[in-house]
C-alpha positions as a Python dict, from the first residue, in 0.01 Angstrom:
ca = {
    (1, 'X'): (0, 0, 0),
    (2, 'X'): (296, -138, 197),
    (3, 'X'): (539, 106, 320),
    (4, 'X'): (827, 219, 194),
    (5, 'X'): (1118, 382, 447),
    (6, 'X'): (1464, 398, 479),
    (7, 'X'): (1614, 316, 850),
    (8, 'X'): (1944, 480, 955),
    (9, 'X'): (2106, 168, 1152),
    (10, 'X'): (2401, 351, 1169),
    (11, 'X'): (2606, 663, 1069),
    (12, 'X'): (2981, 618, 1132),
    (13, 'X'): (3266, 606, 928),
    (14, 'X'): (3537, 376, 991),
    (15, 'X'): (3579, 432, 1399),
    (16, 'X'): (3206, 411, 1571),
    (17, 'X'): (3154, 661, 1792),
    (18, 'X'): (2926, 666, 2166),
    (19, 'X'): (2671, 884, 1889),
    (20, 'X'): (2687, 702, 1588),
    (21, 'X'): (2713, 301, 1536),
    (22, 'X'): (2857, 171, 1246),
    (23, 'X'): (2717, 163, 886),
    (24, 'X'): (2375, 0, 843),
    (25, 'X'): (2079, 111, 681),
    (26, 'X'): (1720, -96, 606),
    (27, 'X'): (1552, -43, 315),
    (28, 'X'): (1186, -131, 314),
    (29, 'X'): (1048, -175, -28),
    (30, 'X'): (679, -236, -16),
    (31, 'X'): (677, -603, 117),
    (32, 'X'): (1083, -640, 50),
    (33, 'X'): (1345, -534, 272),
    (34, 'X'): (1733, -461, 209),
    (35, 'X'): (2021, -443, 398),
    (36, 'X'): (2291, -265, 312),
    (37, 'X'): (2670, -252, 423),
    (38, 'X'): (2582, -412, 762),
    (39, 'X'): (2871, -290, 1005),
    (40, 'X'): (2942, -419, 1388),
    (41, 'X'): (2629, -354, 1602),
    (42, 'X'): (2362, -389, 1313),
    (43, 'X'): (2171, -638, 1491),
    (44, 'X'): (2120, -444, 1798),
    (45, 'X'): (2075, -156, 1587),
    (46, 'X'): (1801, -384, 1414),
    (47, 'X'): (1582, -485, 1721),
    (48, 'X'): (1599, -58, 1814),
    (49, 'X'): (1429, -28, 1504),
    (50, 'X'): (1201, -310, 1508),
    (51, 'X'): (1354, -480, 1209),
    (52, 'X'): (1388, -897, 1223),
    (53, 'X'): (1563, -1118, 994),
    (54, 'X'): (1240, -1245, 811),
    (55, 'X'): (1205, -857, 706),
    (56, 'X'): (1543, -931, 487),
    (57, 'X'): (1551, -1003, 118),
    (58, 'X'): (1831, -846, 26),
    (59, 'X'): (2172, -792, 183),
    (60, 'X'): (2388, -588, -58),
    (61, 'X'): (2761, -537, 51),
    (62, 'X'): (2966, -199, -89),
    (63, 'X'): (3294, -336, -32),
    (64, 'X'): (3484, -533, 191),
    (65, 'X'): (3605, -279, 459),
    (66, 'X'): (3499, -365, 767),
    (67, 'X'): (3295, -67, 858),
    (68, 'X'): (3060, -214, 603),
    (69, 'X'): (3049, -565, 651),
    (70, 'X'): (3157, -729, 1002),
    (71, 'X'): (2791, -740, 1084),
    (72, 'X'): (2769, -961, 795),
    (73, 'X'): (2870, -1293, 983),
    (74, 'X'): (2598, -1202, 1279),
    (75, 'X'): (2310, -1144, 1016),
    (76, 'X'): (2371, -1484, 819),
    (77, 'X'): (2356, -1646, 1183),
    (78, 'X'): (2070, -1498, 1253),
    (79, 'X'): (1897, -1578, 926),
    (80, 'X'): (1967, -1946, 1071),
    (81, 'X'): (1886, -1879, 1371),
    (82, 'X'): (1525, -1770, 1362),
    (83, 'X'): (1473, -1992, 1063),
    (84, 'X'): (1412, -1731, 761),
    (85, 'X'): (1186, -1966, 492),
    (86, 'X'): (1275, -1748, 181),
    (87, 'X'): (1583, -1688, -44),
    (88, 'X'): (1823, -1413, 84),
    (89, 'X'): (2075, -1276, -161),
    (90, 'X'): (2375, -1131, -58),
    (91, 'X'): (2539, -912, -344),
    (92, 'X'): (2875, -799, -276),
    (93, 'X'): (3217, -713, -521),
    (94, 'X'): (3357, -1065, -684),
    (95, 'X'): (3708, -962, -615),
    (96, 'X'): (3642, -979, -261),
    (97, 'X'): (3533, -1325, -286),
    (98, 'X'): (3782, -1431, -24),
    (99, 'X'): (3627, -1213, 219),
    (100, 'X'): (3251, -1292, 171),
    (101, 'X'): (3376, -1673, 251),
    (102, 'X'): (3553, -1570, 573),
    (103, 'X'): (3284, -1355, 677),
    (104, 'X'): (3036, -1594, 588),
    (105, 'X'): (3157, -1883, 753),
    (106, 'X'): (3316, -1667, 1044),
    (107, 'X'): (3182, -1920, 1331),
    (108, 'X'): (3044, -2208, 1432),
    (109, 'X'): (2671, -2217, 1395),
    (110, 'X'): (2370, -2428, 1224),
    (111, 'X'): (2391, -2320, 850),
    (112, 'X'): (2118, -2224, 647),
    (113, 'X'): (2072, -2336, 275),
    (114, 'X'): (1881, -1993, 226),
    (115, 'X'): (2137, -1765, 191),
    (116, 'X'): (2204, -1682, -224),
    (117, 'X'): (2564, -1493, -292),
    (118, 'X'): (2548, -1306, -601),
    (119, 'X'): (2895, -1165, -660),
    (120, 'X'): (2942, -851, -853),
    (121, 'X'): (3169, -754, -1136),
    (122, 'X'): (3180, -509, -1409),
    (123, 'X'): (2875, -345, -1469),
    (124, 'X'): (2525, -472, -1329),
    (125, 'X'): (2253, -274, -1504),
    (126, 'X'): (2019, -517, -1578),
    (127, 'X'): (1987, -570, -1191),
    (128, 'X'): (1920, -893, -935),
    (129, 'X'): (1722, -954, -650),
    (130, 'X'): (1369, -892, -540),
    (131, 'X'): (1338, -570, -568),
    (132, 'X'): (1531, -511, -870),
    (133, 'X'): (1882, -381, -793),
    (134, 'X'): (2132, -270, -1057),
    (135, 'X'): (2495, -211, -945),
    (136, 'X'): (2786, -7, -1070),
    (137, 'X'): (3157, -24, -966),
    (138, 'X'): (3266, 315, -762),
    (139, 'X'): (3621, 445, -720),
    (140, 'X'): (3800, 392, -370),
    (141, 'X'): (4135, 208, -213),
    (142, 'X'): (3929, -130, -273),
    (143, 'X'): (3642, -284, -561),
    (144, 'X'): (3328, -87, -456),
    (145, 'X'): (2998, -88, -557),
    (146, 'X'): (2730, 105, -574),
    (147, 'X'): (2329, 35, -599),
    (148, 'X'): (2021, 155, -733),
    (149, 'X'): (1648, 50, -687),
    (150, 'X'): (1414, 187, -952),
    (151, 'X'): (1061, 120, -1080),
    (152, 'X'): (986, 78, -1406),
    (153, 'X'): (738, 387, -1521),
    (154, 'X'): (372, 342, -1493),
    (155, 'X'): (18, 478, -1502),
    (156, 'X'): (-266, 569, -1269),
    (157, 'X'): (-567, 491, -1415),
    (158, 'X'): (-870, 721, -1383),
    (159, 'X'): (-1152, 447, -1242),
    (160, 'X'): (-1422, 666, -1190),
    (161, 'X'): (-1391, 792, -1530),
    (162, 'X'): (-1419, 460, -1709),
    (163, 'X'): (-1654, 380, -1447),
    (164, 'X'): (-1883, 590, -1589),
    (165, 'X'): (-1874, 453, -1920),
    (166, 'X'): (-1896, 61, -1789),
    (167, 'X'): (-1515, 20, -1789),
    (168, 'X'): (-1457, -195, -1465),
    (169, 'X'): (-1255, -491, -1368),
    (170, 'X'): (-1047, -713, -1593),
    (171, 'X'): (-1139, -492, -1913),
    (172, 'X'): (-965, -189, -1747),
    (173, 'X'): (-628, -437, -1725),
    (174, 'X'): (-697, -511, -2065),
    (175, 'X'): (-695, -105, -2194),
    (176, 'X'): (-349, -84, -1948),
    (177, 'X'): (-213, -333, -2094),
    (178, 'X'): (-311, -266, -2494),
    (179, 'X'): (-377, 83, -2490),
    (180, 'X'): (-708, 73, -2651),
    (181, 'X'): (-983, -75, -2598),
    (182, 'X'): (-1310, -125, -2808),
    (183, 'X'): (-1644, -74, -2619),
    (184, 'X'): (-1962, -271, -2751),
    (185, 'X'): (-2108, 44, -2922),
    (186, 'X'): (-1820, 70, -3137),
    (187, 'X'): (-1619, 362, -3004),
    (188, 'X'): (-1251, 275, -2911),
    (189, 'X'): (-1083, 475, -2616),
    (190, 'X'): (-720, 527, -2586),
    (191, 'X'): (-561, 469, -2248),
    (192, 'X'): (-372, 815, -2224),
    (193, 'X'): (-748, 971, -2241),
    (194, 'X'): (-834, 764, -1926),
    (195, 'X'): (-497, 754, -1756),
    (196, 'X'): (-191, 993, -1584),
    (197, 'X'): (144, 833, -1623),
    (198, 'X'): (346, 820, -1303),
    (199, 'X'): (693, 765, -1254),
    (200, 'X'): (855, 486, -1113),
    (201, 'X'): (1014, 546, -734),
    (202, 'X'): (1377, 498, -727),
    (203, 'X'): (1644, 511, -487),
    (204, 'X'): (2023, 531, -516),
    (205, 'X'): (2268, 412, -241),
    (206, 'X'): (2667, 558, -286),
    (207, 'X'): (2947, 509, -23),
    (208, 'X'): (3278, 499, 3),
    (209, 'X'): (3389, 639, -330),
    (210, 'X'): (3606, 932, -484),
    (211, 'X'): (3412, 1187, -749),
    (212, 'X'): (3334, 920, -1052),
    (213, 'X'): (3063, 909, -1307),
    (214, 'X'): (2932, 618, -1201),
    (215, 'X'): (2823, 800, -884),
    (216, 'X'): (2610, 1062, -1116),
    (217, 'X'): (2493, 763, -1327),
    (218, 'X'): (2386, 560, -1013),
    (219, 'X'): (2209, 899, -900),
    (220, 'X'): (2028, 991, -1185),
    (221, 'X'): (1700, 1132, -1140),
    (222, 'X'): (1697, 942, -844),
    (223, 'X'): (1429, 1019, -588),
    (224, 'X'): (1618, 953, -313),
    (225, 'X'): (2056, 952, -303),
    (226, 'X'): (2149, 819, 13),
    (227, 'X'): (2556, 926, 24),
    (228, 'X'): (2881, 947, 213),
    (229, 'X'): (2995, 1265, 314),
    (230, 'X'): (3302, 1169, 522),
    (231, 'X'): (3435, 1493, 556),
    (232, 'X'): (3366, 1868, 533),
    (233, 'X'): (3567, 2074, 242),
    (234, 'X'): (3861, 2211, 490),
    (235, 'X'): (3985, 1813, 438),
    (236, 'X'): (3916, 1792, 81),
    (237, 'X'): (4296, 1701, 23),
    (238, 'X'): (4219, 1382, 317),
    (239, 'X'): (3901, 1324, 123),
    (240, 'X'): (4079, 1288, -240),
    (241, 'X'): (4367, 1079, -67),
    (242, 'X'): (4115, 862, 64),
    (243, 'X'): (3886, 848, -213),
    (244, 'X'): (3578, 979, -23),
    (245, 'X'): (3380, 1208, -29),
    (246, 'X'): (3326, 1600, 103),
    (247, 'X'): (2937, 1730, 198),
    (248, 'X'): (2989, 1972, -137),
    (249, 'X'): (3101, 1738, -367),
    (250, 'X'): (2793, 1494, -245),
    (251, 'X'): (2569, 1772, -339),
    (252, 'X'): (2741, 1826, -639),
    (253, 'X'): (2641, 1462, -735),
    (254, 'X'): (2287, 1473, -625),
    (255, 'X'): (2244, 1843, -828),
    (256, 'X'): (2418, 1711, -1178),
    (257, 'X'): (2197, 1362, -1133),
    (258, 'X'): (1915, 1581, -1081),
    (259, 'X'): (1831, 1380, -770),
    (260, 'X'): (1514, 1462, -591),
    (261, 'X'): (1626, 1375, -191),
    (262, 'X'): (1978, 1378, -89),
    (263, 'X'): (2081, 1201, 267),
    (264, 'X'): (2433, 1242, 388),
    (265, 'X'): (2592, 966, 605),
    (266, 'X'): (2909, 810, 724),
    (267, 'X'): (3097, 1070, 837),
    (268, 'X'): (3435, 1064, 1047),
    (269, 'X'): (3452, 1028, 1389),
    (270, 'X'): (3611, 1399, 1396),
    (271, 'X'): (3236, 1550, 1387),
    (272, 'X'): (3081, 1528, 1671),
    (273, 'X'): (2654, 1567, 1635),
    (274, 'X'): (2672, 1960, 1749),
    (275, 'X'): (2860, 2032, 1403),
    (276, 'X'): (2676, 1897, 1127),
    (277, 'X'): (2477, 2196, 1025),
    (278, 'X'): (2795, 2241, 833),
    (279, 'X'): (2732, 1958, 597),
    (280, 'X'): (2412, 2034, 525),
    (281, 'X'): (2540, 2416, 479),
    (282, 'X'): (2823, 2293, 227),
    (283, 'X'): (2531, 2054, 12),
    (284, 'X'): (2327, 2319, -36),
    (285, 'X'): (2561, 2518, -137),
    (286, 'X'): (2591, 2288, -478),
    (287, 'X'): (2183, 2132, -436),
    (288, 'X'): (1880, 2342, -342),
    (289, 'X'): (1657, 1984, -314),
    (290, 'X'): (1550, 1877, 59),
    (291, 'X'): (1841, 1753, 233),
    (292, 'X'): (1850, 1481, 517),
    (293, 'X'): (2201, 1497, 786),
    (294, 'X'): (2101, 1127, 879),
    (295, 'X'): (2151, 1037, 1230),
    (296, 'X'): (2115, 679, 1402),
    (297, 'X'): (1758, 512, 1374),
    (298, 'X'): (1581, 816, 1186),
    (299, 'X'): (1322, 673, 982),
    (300, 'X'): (1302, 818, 653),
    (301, 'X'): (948, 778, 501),
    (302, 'X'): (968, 736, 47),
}
């Protein structure tokens, strides 16, 4: 099976930091990859983690501060650069249509015809892309969005099982796929008797957003929530004027989604690295699920 793994490109908020680069994360989805909210440095961040621009399928933009996309213009160019053969789509809010143009013609360079925009508005929950994203507007100073990557449910089937009764091959597609199946002495079989059902993997991606109940919805049962925690509680009143996000009220969201994994990212250049057992101390205060303080380039195995 291909892999599946999150890569931490980057961790700060809206000022970088000689610790943490600006946003960026990878998402490796079996033999897709997505980018998300691709901030200044993300290519260099890319080649530390052994990411290229064929590895992108996906490049889905948050929102049109620049923390989260002036990387944007240097990932199209490289795209063109290195001669990417398949479709790209970038996904990003409509309203800031002005600002996908600008960024995406920021330069001089040999275009590409690969690159897809897929602007964003209202709801998305019938999702785009390969892998299947669905998108939900957040609350902050600007049009946000946020995504989610889920599976739809499945099955395991039990092969040795059916095996042993001379169910191989196609005719074990065929029980999957009718949920019976009629051997040649007669006797039918039912495919929960010869199967476990197994949830789909799913994956939720939040930033830059005040408490909303999109943020739960996008969460929900989620396996993994990767969220902003800009700030620690003592600047809950900066958080609320800001529309962010505190470490406790990102818990808060993963525990009332009922999220499996939360990972905490984009925080303010105040913290330095030595103090962020306190976010993880304020999450679990609200979520008792494994908790990841993300740091530049961690790899995150799903």
């Amino acid at each position: 099976m291909s892999p599946r793994e999150l890569v931490i490109l980057g961790t700060a908020s809206a000022v970088p930091t000689r610790q943490r680069n600006h946003n960026g994360y990878f998402l490796r989805w079996g033999r897709s990859g997505v980018l998300f909210d691709p901030g200044e440095g993300t290519q260099r961040q890319m080649s530390h983690a052994g990411i290229s621009a064929h590895d992108i399928n996906q490049v889905c933009i948050t929102h049109f501060h620049g923390d989260h996309c002036l990387g944007l213009p240097g990932i199209i160019q490289r795209i063109a650069r290195d001669g990417v053969p398949h479709e790209v789509t970038v996904a990003y809010p409509a309203a800031g249509e002005q600002y996908y143009q600008r960024l995406r013609w920021a330069s001089e360079f040999h275009p590409t015809d690969r690159i897809r925009p897929h602007p964003l508005e209202g709801a998305e929950p019938a999702g785009f892309g390969e892998p299947r994203m669905s998108a939900l507007p957040l609350v902050h100073s600007t049009p946000v969005y946020g995504y989610r990557i889920a599976e739809p449910d499945g099955v395991h089937m039990h092969a040795e099982e059916l095996a042993a009764i001379g169910v191989t091959g196609p005719r074990v597609g065929r029980l999957k796929q009718q949920g019976h199946l009629k051997l040649e002495s007669g006797r039918i079989i039912e495919l929960e008797d010869f199967s476990t059902p197994r949830r789909g993997a799913s994956l939720a991606f939040v930033m830059d957003t005040g408490w909303c109940d999109n943020a739960i919805a996008l969460a929900r049962e989620a396996d993994t929530l990767v969220i902003e925690a800009t700030f620690l509680s003592a600047e809950e009143d900066i958080a609320a004027r800001y529309r962010h996000l505190t470490a406790r009220q990102a818990g808060r969201i993963a525990a009332l989604a009922g999220a499996r994994r939360l990972v905490l990212t984009h925080f303010s250049q105040r913290y330095g690295l030595g103090g962020m057992q306190a976010f993880e101390d304020e999450a679990r205060g609200e979520f008792d699920g494994p908790i990841h303080i993300a740091r530049d380039l961690d790899v995150i195995a799903l």
